[in-house]
C-alpha positions in Angstrom: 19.4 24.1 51.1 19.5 20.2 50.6 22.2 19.1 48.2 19.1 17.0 46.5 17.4 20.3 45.3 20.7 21.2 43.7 21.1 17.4 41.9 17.4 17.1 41.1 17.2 21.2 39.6 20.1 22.3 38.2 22.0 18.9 36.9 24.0 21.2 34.8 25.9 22.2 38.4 26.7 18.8 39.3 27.8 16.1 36.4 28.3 13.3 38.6 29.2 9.5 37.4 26.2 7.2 38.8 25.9 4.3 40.7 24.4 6.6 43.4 22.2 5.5 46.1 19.9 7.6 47.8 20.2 7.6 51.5 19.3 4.3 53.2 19.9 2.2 50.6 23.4 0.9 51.6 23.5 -2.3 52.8 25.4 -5.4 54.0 27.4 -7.3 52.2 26.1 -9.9 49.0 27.2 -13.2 48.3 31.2 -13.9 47.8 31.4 -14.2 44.2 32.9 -10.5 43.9 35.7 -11.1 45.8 37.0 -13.8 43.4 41.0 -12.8 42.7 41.6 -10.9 39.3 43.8 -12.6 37.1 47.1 -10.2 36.2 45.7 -8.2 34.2 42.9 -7.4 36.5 40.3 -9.2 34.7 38.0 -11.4 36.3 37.1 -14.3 33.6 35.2 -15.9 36.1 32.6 -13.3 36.0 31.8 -13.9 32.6 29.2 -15.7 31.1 30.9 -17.5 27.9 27.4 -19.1 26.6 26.9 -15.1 25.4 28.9 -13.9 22.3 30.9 -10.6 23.1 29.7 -9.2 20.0 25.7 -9.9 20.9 26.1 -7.9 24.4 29.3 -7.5 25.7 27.8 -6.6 29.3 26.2 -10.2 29.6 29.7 -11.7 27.9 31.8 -9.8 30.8 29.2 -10.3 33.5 27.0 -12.6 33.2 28.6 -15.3 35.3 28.8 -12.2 38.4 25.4 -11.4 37.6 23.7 -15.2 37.7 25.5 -15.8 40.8 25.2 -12.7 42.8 22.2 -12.3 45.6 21.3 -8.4 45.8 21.6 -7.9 50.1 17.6 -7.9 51.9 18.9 -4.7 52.1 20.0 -3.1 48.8 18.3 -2.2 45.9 21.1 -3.0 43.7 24.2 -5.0 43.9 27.0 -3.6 42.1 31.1 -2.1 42.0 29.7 1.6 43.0 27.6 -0.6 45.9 30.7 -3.0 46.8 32.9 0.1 47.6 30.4 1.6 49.3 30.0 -0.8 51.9 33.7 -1.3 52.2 34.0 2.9 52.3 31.5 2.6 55.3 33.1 -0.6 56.8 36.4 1.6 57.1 34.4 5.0 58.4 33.1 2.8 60.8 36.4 1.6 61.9 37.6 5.1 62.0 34.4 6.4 64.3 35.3 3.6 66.6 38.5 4.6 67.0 37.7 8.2 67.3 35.1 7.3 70.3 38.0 5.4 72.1 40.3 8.5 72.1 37.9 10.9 74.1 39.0 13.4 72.8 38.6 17.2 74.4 35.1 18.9 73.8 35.0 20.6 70.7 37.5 17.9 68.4 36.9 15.7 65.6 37.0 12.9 67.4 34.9 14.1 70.2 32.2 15.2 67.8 32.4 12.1 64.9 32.0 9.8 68.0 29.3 11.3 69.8 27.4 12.3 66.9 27.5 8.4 65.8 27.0 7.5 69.7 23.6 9.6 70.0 22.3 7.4 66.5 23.1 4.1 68.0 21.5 4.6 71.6 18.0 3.5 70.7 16.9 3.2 74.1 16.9 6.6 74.6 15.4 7.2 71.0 12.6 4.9 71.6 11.8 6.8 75.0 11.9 10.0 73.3 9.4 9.2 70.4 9.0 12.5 68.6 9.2 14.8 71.5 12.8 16.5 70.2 10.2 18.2 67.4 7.3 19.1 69.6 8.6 22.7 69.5 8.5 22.9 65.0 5.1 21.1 65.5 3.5 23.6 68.0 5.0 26.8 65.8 3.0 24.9 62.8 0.1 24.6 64.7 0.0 28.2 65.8 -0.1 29.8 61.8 -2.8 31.8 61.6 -2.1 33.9 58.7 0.1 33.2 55.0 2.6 36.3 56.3 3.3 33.6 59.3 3.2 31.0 56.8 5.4 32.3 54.2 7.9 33.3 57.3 8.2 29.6 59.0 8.3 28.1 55.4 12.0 29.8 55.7 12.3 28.7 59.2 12.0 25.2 58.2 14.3 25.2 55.1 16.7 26.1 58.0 15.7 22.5 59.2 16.1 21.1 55.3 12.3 20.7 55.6 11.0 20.4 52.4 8.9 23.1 51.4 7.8 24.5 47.7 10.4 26.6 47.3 14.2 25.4 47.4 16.7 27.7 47.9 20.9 27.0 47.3 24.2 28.7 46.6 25.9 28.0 43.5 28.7 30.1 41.6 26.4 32.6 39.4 26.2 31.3 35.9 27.0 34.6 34.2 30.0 35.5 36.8 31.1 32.4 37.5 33.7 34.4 39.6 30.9 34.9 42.4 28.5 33.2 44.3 24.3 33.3 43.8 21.7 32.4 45.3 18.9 30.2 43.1 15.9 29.4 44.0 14.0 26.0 42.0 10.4 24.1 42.2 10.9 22.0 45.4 8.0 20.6 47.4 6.9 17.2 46.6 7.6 14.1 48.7 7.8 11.3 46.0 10.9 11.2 43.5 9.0 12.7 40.7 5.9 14.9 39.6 4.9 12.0 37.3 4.3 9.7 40.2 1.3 12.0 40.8 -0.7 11.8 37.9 0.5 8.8 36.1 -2.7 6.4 36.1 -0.8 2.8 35.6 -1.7 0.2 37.9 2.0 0.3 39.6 1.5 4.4 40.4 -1.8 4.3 41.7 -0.8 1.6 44.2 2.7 3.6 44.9 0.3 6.7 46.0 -2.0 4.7 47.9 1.0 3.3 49.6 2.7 7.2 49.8 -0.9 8.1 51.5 -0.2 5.3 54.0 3.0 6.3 55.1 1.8 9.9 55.6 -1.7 8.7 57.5 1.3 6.3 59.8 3.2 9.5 60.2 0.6 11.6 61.1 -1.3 9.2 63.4 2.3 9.1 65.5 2.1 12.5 66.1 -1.1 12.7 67.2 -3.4 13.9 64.8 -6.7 14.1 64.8 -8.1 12.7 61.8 -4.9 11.6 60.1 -6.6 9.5 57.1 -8.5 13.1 55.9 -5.4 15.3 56.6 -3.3 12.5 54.6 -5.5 12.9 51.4 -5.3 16.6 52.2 -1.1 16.1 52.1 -1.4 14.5 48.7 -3.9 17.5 47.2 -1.3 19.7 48.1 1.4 17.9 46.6 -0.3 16.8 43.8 -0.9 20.5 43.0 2.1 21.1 42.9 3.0 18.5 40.8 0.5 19.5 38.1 2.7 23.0 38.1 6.2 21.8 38.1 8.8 21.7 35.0 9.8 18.2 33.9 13.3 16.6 34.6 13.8 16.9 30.8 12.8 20.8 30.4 14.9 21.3 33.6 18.2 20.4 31.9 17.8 23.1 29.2 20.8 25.9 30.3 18.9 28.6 27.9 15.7 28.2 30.3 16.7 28.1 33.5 19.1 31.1 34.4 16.3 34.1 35.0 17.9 36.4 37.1 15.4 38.6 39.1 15.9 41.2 41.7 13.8 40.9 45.6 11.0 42.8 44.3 10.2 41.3 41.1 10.2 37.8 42.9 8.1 39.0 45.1 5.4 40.3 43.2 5.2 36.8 41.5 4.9 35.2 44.3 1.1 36.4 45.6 1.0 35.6 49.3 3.7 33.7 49.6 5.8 36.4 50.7 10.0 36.3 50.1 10.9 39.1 52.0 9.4 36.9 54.8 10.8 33.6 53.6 14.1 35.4 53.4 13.7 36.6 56.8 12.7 32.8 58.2 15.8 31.4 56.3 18.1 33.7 57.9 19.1 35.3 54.4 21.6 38.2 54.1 19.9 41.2 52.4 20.8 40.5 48.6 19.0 41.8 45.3 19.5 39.0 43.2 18.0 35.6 42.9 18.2 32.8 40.4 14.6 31.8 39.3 15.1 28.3 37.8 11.3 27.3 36.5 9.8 30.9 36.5 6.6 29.8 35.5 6.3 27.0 38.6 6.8 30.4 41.0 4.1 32.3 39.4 1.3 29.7 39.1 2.7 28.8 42.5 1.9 32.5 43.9 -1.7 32.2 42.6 -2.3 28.6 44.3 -0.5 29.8 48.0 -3.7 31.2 49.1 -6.1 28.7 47.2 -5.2 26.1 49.6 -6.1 26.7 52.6 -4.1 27.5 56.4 -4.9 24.1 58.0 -4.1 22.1 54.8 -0.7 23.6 54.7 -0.1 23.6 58.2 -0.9 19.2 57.8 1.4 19.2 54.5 4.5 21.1 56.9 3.7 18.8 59.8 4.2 15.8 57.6 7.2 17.1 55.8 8.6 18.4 59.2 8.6 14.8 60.6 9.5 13.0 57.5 12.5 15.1 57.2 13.7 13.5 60.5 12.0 10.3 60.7 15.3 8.5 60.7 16.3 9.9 63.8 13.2 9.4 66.0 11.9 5.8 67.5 11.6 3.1 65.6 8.1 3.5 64.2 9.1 6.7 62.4 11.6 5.0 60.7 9.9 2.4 59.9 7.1 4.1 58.2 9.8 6.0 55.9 11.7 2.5 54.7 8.1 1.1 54.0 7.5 3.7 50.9 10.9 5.0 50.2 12.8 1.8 50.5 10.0 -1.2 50.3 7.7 -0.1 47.6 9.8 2.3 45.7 12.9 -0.4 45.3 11.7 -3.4 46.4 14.0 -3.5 49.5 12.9 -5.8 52.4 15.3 -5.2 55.3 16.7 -1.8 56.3 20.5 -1.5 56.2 22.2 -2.7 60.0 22.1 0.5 62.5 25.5 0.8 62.4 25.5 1.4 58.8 22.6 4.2 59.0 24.6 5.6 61.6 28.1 6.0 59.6 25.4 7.2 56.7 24.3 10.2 58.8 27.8 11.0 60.0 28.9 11.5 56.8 26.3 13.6 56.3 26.7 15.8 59.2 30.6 15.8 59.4 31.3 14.7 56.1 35.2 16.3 55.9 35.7 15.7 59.3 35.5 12.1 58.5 37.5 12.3 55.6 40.4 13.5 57.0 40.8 10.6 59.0 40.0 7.9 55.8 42.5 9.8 53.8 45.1 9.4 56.7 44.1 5.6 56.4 43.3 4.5 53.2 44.9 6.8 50.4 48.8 6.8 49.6 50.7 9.3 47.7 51.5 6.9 45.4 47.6 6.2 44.2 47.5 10.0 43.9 50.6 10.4 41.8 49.4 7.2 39.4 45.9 9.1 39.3 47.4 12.6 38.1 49.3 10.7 35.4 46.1 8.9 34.1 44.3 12.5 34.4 47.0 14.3 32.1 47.0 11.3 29.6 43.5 11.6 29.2 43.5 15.3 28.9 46.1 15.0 26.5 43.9 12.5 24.3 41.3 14.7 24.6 43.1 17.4 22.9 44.6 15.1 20.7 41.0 14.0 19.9 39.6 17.5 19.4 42.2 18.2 16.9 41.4 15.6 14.6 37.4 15.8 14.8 36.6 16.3 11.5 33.3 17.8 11.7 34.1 20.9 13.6 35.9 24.2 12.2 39.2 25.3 13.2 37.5 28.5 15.6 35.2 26.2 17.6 38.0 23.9 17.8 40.2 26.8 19.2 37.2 27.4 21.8 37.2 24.1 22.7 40.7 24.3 23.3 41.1 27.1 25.1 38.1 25.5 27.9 40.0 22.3 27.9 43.3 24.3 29.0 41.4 25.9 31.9 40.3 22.4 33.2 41.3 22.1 36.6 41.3 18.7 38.9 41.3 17.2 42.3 42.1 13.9 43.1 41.7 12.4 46.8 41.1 15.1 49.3 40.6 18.9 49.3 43.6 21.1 50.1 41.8 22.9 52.7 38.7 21.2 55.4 36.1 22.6 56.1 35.0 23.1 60.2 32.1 22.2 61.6 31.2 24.7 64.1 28.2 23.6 66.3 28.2 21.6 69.5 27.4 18.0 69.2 26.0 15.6 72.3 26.0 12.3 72.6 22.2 12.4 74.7 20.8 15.1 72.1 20.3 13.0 68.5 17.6 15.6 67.2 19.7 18.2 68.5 22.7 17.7 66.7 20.8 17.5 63.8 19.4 20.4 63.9 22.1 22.4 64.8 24.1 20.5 62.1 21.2 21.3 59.4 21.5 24.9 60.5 25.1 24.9 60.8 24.8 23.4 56.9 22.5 26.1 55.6 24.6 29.4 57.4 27.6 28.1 56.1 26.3 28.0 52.2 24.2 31.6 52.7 26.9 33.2 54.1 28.8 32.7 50.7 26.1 34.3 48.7 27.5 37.7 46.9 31.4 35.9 47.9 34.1 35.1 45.5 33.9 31.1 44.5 36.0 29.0 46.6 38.4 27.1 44.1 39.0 25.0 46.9 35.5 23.4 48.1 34.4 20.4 47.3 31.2 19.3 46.5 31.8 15.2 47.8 33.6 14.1 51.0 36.8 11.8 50.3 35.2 8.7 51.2 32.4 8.9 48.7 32.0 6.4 46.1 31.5 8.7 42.5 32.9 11.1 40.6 31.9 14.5 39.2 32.1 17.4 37.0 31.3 21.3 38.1 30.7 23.0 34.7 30.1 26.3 37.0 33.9 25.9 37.9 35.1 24.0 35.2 36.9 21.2 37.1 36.6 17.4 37.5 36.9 15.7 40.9 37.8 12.3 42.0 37.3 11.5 45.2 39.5 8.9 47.7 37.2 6.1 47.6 36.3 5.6 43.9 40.3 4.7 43.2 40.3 1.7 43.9 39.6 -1.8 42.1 37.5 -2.5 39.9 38.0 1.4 38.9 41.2 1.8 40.2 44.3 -1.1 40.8 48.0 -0.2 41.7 48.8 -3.8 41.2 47.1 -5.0 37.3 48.2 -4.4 34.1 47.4 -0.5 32.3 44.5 -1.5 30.2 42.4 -2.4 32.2 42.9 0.3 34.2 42.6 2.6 31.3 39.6 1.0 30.4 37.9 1.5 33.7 38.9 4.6 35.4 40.9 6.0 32.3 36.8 5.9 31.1 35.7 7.7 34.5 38.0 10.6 34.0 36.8 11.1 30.3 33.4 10.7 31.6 34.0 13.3 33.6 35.8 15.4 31.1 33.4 15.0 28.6 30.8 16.5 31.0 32.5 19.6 30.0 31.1 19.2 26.3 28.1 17.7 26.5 24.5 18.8 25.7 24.9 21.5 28.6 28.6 21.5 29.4 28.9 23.2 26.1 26.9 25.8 26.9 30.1 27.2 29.5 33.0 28.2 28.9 35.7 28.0 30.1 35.5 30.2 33.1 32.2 28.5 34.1 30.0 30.9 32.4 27.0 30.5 30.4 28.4 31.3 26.5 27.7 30.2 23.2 31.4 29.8 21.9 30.3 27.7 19.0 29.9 28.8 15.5 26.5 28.0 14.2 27.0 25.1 11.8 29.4 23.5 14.7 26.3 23.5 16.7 24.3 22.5 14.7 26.1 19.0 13.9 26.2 18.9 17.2 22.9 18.9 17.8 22.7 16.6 14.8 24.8 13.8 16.5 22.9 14.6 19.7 20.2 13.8 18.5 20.8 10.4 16.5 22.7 9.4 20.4 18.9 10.3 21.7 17.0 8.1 19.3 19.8 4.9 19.6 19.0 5.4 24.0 15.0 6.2 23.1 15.2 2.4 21.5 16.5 0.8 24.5 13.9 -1.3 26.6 14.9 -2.9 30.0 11.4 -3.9 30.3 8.3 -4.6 27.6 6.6 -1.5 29.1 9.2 0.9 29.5 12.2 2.3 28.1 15.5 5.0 28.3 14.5 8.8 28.3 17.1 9.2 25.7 17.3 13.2 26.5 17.0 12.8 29.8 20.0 10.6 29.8 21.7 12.7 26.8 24.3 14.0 29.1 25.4 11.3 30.7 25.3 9.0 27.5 27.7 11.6 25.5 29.7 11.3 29.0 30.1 7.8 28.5 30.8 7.9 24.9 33.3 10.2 24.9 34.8 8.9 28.0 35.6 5.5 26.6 36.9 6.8 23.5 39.5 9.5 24.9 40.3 6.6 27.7 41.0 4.4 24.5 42.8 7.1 22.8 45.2 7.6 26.1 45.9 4.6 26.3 46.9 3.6 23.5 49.3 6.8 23.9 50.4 5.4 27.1 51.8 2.5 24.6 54.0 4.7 22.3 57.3 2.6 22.1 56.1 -0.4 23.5 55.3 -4.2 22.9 51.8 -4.9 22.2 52.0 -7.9 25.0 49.2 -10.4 25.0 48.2 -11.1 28.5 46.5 -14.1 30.3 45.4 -14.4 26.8 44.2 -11.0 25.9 45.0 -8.5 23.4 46.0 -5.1 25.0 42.6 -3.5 23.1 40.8 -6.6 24.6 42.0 -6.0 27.9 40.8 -2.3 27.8 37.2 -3.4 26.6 36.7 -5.6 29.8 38.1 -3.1 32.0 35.5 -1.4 30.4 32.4 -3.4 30.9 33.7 -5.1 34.2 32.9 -1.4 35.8 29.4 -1.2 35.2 28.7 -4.4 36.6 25.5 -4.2 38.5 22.7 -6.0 39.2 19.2 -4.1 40.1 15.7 -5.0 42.0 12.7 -4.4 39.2 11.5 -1.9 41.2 14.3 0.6 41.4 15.3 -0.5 37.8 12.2 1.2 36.5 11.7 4.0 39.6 15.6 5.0 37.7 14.2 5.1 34.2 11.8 7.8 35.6 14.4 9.5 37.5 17.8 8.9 37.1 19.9 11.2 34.3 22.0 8.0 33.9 21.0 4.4 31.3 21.0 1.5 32.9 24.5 -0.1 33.3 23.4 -2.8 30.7 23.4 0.0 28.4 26.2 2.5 30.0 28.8 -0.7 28.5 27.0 -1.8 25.3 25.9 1.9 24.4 28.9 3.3 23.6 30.6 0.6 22.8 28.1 -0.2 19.5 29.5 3.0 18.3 32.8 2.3 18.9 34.9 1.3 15.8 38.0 -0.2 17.6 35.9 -2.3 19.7 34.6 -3.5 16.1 38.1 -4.3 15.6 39.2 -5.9 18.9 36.0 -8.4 19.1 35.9 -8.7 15.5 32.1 -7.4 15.7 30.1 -8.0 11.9 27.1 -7.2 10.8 24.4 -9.8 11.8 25.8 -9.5 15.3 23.5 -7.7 17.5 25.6 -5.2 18.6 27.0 -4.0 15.2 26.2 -0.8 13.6 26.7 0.1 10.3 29.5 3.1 9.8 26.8 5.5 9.0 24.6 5.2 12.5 27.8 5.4 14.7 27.7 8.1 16.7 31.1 10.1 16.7 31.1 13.3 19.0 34.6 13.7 20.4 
């Protein structure tokens, strides 16, 4: 039930805008040079880097200067806007959870639970003390397997815990009643970010697996193990089993592969040994007859290996993965061992993020809404909101507008198209309705409330299998730094904390506005009709509505977006997955041009007025490029080109862009220049 197995599985269910950071990685503050004041129109010249032509690479032009100034934080991987407002997001949370611990409030309350939970992180003594004692109980059931039935039965047991195990199981609407909820299940199991890490024989992955062996030998000593160097190669034979059976990012994104609906019995008769009656039982599962097999092929090779490997090697691989799962809430050396690979020689990171930070990290994790209620009370006016839905209907409006006049598609898919735009809904802020968070929480019982949170987590997304969707839920808490798209509810979301500047500014001038989260909002939009967005329609269900030759020049201007992202090369040895990125690249593409589009709507009777020396168009384009600044360690760069469904931001600006005509026009772009493209190889989508 981790919301990872849902991100890293079914990407179609969660479209979300980038810039994100995987747990840990926020850090402290970098060097000043981003908090230089915006000129009027909210651009920020001094960030540029005028020794760079705008029409060679815009990105450099825009933020250059930012980027040769800039320190990345000890640590951070990366240095960026998405970064910046996450640190200031956490800054105010942390505000918030001190005041919330100085109200005392009555057993039970928000404020009793936000400032306990965040008081049981930061007491370290007691942590320290405590070593890995709170898990002695998980490790002892582990110990006592002595059959696969038992095995197959605590595997459930510990997804409870959001243990990792080889079979991930979550709640999504069902993508052929998008009305209801289902359960799916997807290939789950491995502890490094991707199965190529396992078999890739480059200098850089065999010393990443030597250093992933080293973490679980550390982890396994600390616990007590016997013989923790043999049981750590026997961790890695497991996993890298696993690996050798597992569907590729790319193949996972196909819509027409991974919907496989199977009833209880036929799941488990592909599964061999590893029972699902029993997992079901384990997990706590309500008696249901239909599951969602994502990779139906991983399930059935992964039935005939269950019983190939033996008891005492799984038992090792669940003892690892049981303490990994919550080695950043034991003593220190836990923790330690986990930032060494995850953070050190996966990113390049050399100091973990302040406790504090890790602490306002896991809050939001564990009482995510409850928090937000009190940073939307703080930090998000009416007034932002009402600005926002304006900017929302614009773009929608230009999207339509823009649909209309495509001149590629026929009138009937147009009408389709039309008809799933009209049923896009959105939320900007805060949900309507919070969510509770009903389990205790101590502030002498760290392991404790996590559990009970995990638990708490997992019963409250089971318990909506077979249910009605709730229109209302939202996937990201209020204070989260992104944006997303749900193509199984057909709605775009924009949370508190991503309105504000550089994506977001009351106080500049429209177009750069327009340019930077006018762009987020079509980004987000356009997830609705890219290379699996247009496979739902407009009810959130999986349906062709296309008429053949539409999709095929569909596919046709897919594909020539693929091979421009294939060519891309942040480093000499590696380059874009072009179709792994394909959704997010048509995102950005059609994003900047319906934000162009509204905007230049939002301009219908008005003066064209040059500002602090900038054309209107101009003003947009750095708006534009200003929001992608970002500056990245080597090692996460290219640990992101392996997994990360989103370009670097180098390429997120100058991508769509070089297809751009108007930005042709506004930069007066030629041929010779770098950036140019002839008519002929711009992409045009929507």
């Amino acid at each position: 039930m981790k919301k990872t197995a849902l991100v890293m599985a079914i990407t179609a269910a969660l479209a979300v805008l980038g810039g994100c950071s995987s747990q840990g990685e926020r850090g402290t503050q970098a060097s000043a040079s981003h908090m230089t004041p915006a000129l009027k129109s909210g651009i920020e010249q001094s960030h540029f880097d005028t020794s760079v032509r705008p029409q060679d690479d815009f990105f450099q032009y825009v933020n250059g200067g930012w980027l040769a100034h800039t320190d990345i934080p000890a640590d951070k991987a990366s240095w960026g806007s998405f970064d910046r407002l996450r640190y200031e997001s956490d800054e105010a949370v942390k505000t918030l959870i001190h005041e919330a611990q100085q109200q005392s409030g009555k057993v039970g309350s928000s404020e009793q639970k936000i400032g306990d939970l965040y008081a049981s992180f930061m007491d370290e003594q007691a942590l320290e003390q405590l070593g890995h004692k709170p898990l002695q109980p998980l490790l002892a059931e582990i110990a006592a397997i002595d059959s696969y039935d038992q095995l197959s039965t605590l595997m459930g047991k510990l997804q409870r815990h959001q243990v990792t195990t080889p079979l991930g199981v979550f709640v999504v609407p069902d993508g052929k009643d998008a009305r209801f909820n289902a359960l799916y299940t997807a290939q789950d199991g491995i502890g490094m970010p991707d199965k190529d890490y396992y078999s890739k024989d480059d200098e850089k992955s065999v010393q990443l697996r030597a250093d992933y062996q080293n973490m679980v030998v550390t982890m396994l000593r600390l616990i007590g193990e016997p013989n923790p160097e043999a049981q750590a190669k026997a961790v890695l034979g497991v996993e890298t089993k696993l690996a050798d059976i597992m569907w590729s990012r790319t193949k996972s994104r196909e819509i027409s592969l991974i919907y496989n609906p199977h009833g209880a019995a036929e799941f488990d008769s592909k599964l061999g040994k590893l029972n699902w009656h029993n997992v079901s039982d384990g997990l706590g599962l309500p008696a249901q007859d239909k599951i969602i097999v994502m990779q139906p092929s991983y399930f059935e090779e992964l039935g005939t290996l269950f019983d190939q490997i033996s008891l005492e090697d799984w038992q090792t691989y669940l003892k690892f993965h049981t303490v990994n799962s919550f080695a950043e809430v034991l003593s220190a050396p836990f923790a330690d061992a986990r930032f060494a690979f995850y953070s050190e020689a996966l990113r390049g990171v050399t100091e973990q993020q302040p406790r504090w930070q890790r602490g306002v990290v896991m809050t939001n994790e564990m009482l995510g809404e409850e928090v937000g209620k009190l940073y939307v009370a703080r930090h998000f006016s009416p007034a932002a909101k009402a600005r926002m839905e304006t900017l929302v209907q614009n773009l929608i409006a230009a999207y339509r507008t823009s649909i209309d006049n495509l001149g590629w598609m026929t009138d009937a898919t147009k009408a389709a198209a039309q008809e799933k735009l009209t049923k896009v809904s959105y939320k900007i802020g805060y949900p309507d309705h919070w969510r509770s968070y009903d389990f205790e929480v101590k502030a002498d019982d760290l392991v404790g409330n996590v559990i009970r949170a995990r638990q708490h987590e997992v019963d409250y997304h089971l318990g909506q299998v077979g249910q009605p969707v709730d229109q209302t839920k939202w996937e990201m808490t209020p204070q989260t730094v992104n944006a997303y798209y749900h193509p199984l509810k057909n709605e775009i979301v924009f949370p508190a904390a991503i309105l504000q500047p550089p994506f977001f500014d009351m106080s500049v001038d429209d177009a750069v506005n327009y340019g930077a989260i006018g762009a987020v909002i079509g980004h987000e939009l356009g997830h609705g009709f890219d290379d699996q967005g247009a496979q739902f329609d407009g009810d959130g269900n999986i349906r062709n509505w296309w008429q053949d030759a539409d999709l095929s020049q569909f596919k046709q201007r897919t594909d020539a977006l693929v091979a421009q992202y294939d060519s891309y090369k942040p480093f000499k040895d590696a380059a874009v997955n072009g179709r792994m990125t394909l959704g997010e690249n048509i995102g950005d593409l059609g994003g900047l041009t319906v934000a162009y589009k509204a905007y230049l709507l939002s301009l219908s009777g008005k003066n064209k007025e040059i500002i602090d020396g900038y054309t209107p168009e101009q003003r947009f384009f750095i708006g534009f490029a200003q929001s992608w600044r970002t500056k990245k360690r080597e090692a996460a760069a290219r640990q992101r080109l392996i997994t990360d469904v989103h370009a670097p931001a180098q390429y997120r600006a100058n991508g769509p862009l070089s297809n751009f005509t108007p930005f042709y026009e506004a930069f007066a772009v030629k041929e010779g220049d770098k950036l140019f493209r002839a008519q002929s190889e711009r992409v045009k989508i929507w």
